[in-house]
N, C-alpha and C positions, 0 to 999 in steps of 0.2 A: 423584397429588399427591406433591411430592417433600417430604423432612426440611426444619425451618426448618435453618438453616445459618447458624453464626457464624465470622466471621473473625477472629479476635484476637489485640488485641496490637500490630499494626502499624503505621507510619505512613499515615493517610488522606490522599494528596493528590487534591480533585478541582476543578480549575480554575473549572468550571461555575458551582460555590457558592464560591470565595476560601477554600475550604476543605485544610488541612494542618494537621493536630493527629493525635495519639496516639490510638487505641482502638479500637474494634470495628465492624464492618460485620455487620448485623441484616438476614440474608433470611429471608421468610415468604412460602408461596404463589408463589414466581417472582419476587415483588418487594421493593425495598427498604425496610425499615421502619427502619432504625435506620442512620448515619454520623455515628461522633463519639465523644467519650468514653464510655469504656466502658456498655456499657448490660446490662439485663437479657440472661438465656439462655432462649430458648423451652424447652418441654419438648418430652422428643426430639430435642431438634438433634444435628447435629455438628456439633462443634466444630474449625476448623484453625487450628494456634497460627501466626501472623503475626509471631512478635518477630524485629526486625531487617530487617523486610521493606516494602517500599511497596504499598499498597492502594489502585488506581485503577480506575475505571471502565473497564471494558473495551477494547482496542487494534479497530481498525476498519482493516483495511488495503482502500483504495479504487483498488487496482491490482495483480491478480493476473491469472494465467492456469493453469485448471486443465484444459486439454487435453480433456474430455472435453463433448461424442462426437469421435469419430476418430480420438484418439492415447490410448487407456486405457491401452496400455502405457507411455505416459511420466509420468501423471498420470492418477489421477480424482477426481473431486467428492472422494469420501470418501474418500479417501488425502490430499488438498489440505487439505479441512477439518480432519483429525487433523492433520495437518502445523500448520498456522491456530494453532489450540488447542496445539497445544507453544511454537509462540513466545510466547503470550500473547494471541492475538488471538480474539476474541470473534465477529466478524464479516468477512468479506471481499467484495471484489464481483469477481463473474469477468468476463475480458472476453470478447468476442465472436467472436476469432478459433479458430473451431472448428471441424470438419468435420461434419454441414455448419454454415454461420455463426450465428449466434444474431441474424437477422434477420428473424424473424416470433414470434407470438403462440406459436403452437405450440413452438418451439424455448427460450422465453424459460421457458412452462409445463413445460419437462423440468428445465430447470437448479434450476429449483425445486422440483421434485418430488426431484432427488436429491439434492439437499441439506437436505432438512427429512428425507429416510431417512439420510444421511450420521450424522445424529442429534448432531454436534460444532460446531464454529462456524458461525455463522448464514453461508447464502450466499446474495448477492444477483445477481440479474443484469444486466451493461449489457449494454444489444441495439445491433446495428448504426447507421450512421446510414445507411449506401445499400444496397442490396441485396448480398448476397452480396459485402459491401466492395471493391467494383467503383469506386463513388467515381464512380458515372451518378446514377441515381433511387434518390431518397429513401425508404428502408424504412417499414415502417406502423407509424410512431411511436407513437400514440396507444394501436392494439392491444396493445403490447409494454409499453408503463406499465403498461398496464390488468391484462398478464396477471403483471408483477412488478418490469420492469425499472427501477432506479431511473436509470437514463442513458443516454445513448447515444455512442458512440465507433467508430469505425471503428478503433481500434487499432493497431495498428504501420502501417498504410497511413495515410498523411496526408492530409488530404484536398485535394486539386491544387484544384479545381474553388472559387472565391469565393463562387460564385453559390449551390452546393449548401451550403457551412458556411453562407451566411448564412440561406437556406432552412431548415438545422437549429436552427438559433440561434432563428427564429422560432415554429418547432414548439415548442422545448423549450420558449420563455418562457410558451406556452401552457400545457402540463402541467408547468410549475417541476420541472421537473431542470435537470439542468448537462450540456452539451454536453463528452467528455472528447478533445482531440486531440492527437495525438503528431506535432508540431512540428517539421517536416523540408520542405525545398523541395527535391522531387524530384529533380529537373535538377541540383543541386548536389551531391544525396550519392550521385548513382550511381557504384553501384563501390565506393564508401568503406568502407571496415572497419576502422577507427583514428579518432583527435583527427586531423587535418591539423596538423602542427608537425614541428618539428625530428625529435621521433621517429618518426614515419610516415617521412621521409625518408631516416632513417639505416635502418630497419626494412627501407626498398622494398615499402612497403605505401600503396595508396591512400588519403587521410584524407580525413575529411567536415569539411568549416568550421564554423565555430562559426553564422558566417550565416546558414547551410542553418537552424540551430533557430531564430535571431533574425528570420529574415524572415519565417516563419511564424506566429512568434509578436506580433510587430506586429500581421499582417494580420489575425489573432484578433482580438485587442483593440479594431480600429478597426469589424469588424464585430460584435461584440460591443457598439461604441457605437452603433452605428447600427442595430443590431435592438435592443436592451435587452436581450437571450437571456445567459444567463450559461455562460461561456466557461471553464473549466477545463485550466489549459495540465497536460500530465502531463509527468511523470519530465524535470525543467528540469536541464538539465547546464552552461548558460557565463552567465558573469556579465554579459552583453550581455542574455542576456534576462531577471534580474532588475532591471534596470535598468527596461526596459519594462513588464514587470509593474509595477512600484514606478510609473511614469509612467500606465500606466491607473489602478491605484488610486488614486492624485492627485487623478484628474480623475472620478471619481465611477462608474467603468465596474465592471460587473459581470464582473469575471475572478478567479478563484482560482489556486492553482498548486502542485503538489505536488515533491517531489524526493524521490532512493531512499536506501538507504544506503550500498549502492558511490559515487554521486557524491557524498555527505559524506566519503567515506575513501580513495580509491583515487584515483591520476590515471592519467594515461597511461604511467607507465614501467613498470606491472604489465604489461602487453603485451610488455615486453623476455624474450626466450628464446619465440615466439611463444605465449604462453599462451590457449589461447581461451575459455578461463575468465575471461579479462578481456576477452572479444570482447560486445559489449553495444549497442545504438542506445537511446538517444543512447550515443556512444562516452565513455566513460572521459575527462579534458580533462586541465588543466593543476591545479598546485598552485594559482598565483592563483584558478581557478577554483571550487576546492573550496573555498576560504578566504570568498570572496563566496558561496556556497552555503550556508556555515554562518552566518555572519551575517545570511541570508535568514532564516533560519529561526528564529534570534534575534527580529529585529525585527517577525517576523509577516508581512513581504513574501510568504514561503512561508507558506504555510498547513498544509500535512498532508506529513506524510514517509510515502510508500506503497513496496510493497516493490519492485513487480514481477516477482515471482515468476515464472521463466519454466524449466521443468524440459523439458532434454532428456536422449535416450538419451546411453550413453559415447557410444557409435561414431558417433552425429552429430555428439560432441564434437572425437573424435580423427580432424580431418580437418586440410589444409589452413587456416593461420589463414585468410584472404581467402574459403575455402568455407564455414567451421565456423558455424552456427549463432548467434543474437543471443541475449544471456540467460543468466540466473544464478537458483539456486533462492533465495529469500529470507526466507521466515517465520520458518526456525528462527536466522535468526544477526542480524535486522533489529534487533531490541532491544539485541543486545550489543554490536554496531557501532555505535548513535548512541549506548551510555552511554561505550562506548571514547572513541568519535572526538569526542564533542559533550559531553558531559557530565565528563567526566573533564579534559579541559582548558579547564574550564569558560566553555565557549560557551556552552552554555545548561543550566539548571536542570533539577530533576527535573519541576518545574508544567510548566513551558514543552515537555520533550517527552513529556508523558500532554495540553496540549493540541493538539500536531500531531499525536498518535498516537491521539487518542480523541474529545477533544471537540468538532474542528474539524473532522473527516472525517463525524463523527454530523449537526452541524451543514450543513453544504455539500451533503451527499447528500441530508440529509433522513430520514435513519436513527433507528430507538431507538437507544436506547443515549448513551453519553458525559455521564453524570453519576450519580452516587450519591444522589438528593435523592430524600427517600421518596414511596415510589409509583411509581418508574421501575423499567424491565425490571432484573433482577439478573443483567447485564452487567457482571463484573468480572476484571481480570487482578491477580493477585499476582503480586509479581518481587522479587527479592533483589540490590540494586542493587551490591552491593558481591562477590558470587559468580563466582570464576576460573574459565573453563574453555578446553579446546581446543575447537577445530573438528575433528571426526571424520565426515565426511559417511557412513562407513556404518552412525551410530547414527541419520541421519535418519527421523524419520515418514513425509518427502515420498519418491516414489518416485525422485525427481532428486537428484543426486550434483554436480551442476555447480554449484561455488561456489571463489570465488577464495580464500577465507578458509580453506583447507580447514592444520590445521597450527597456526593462528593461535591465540595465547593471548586471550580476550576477557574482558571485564568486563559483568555483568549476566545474569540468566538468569529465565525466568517459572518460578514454581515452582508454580503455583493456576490451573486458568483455570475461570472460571462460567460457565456460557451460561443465562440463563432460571433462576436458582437452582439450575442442577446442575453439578456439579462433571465438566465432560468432558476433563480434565487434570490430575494432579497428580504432581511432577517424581519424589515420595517412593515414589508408586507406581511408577512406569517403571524406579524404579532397584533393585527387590529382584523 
């Protein structure tokens, strides 16, 4: 049984309840008893003073990769989840692309097993949708909910085959998860390691079209209408396909859709001097595109900003841009970069991204978490919205170094994180 635990002092915002006022957050026994103006102190708590600070229901990042099994030396569970837990995130979900895949029962029951010993932010598993993401036959969906997985994705493989997404689309709507797919028309982005535009050209680098994600992402939606299955587009990089998002949700179809925080902030000229730090699928795009990206996210067309977390070793880094590896580590810098890039030149509000970042990824997956209303798990991130710092990637938790931001002045930082009533991060400890 852990201490009751008060948070005080800070600003509460938690979307869930219309709730933003001044005072304290009241855990007892794991759960929340108290959000709102100041309230009584258990005896025995501790106490952590929150003045100056925003108090929300915990960050849910529904787009990670935490390499283990098969690559421990780039990442494991429990180096991912401390990583988690310093950005502010409560909960993550791993994806599937593993060695071997996280496409059976047994494999779904490890991920969970180390991550409840991980003992820091809650980790959840997507299991495959085809076998060994081969993108033939359909993995045994139903065993993999059963043994934890909240979804299912084929992950960086897209899935070519109509017949098989719409197949999955039908499974999930049976066990109410969300099918997650990474929106690429094969044929189109072979080869590609860039935006396609002027600067791929100047570069003499091959570029993948913006089409490659829009055509994919129609064909979701349309089968998304015709099975009912709900369809969850990931990591959306061009404004072609918030447009179609925006057109299925129109029309009553069940689609979500997330974006990261490199395509809130970053376009395609961070790839100038070939940097493969900015090497990413979906590629890095245009300023227009960043620009409708953030006003997705405004208007709620985007629903969850996930980080996609993708940690490689240097020396897969320091290759050939066109050889070098897709992906950037993203827990610890995801919060500073949308108060930077989104909040700071006010796109959107502090509610609006504790609801992309907490309440609508809780909500979509189907997760605890994402609200402060008593009797709910005490899932909570503290962050200091107004706190400068650099980018230093060798003060990382995560064992990956690979991020563009690396140098970069940022605005925003978690200083508290709760999982379950326990405090598995606190920025005052890390730093003495």
């Amino acid at each position: 049984m852990t201490r009751p635990l008060v948070l005080r002092g800070g600003r509460i915002i938690d979307p869930s309840q219309n709730l933003d006022v001044a005072g304290d957050v009241v855990v007892i026994d794991g759960k929340i008893v108290h959000a709102g103006p100041r309230g009584g102190v258990p005896d025995g708590a501790e106490i952590v003073d929150c003045t100056d600070a925003i108090v929300s229901p915990g960050f849910i990042d529904v787009h990670c990769h935490l390499r283990e099994p098969g690559r421990e030396d780039v990442e494991t569970i429990a180096t991912g989840a401390r990583a988690a837990a310093a950005g502010g995130f409560t909960a993550v979900c791993a994806m599937p692309n593993t060695d071997p895949v996280t496409d059976n029962q047994a494999a779904v029951g490890f991920v969970v097993r180390q991550g409840q010993k991980a003992n820091s932010a809650r980790v959840y598993p997507i299991g495959a949708i085809s076998v060994r993401q081969e993108g033939h036959a359909l993995a045994e969906v139903g065993e993999m909910v059963g043994a934890g997985a909240v979804a299912i994705s084929d992950d960086g493989r897209p899935v070519a085959s109509a017949q098989l997404m719409r197949t999955a689309l039908e499974y999930a709507r049976t066990f109410t998860i969300p099918v997650v797919d990474h929106c690429e028309e094969p044929t189109l982005a072979v080869g590609g390691a860039m935006n396609e535009g002027i600067v791929s050209a100047r570069l003499g680098l091959r570029g993948v079209p913006t089409e490659a994600e829009e055509i994919m992402v129609i064909r979701d939606i349309l089968l998304g209408r015709r099975t009912g299955g709900h369809i969850h587009i990931a990591h959306v990089s061009a404004k072609g396909s918030v447009e179609l998002i925006r057109w299925g949700k129109d029309r009553g179809i069940a689609v979500t859709a997330e974006v990261c925080p490199h395509h809130l902030s970053l376009t395609e000229n961070a790839v100038e001097g070939y940097d493969t730090n900015a090497k990413m699928n979906p590629p890095l795009r245009t300023a227009e595109d960043v620009a409708v990206l953030g006003e997705a996210v405004r208007d709620g067309t985007i629903d969850v900003i996930a980080t996609d977390h993708a940690p490689h070793h240097y020396d897969e880094k320091e290759r050939e841009f066109a050889d070098a590896p897709n992906g950037i580590v993203g827990f610890e810098t995801a919060l500073a970069v949308v108060v930077t890039s989104l909040v700071g030149p006010r796109i959107v509000d502090f509610a609006t991204l504790v609801e992309r970042m907490s309440v609508a990824p809780a909500r979509i997956f189907h997760l605890p978490g994402g609200s402060l209303a008593r009797g709910r798990p005490a899932d909570i991130t503290v962050f200091d919205p107004a706190r400068e710092w650099v980018v230093d990637p060798a003060q990382f938790l995560s064992k990956g170094r690979n991020t563009p931001y690396a140098g970069r002045k940022l605005r925003g930082r978690a200083i508290c994180t709760v999982v379950g009533g326990r405090i598995v991060y606190h920025i005052a400890a890390q730093e003495h």
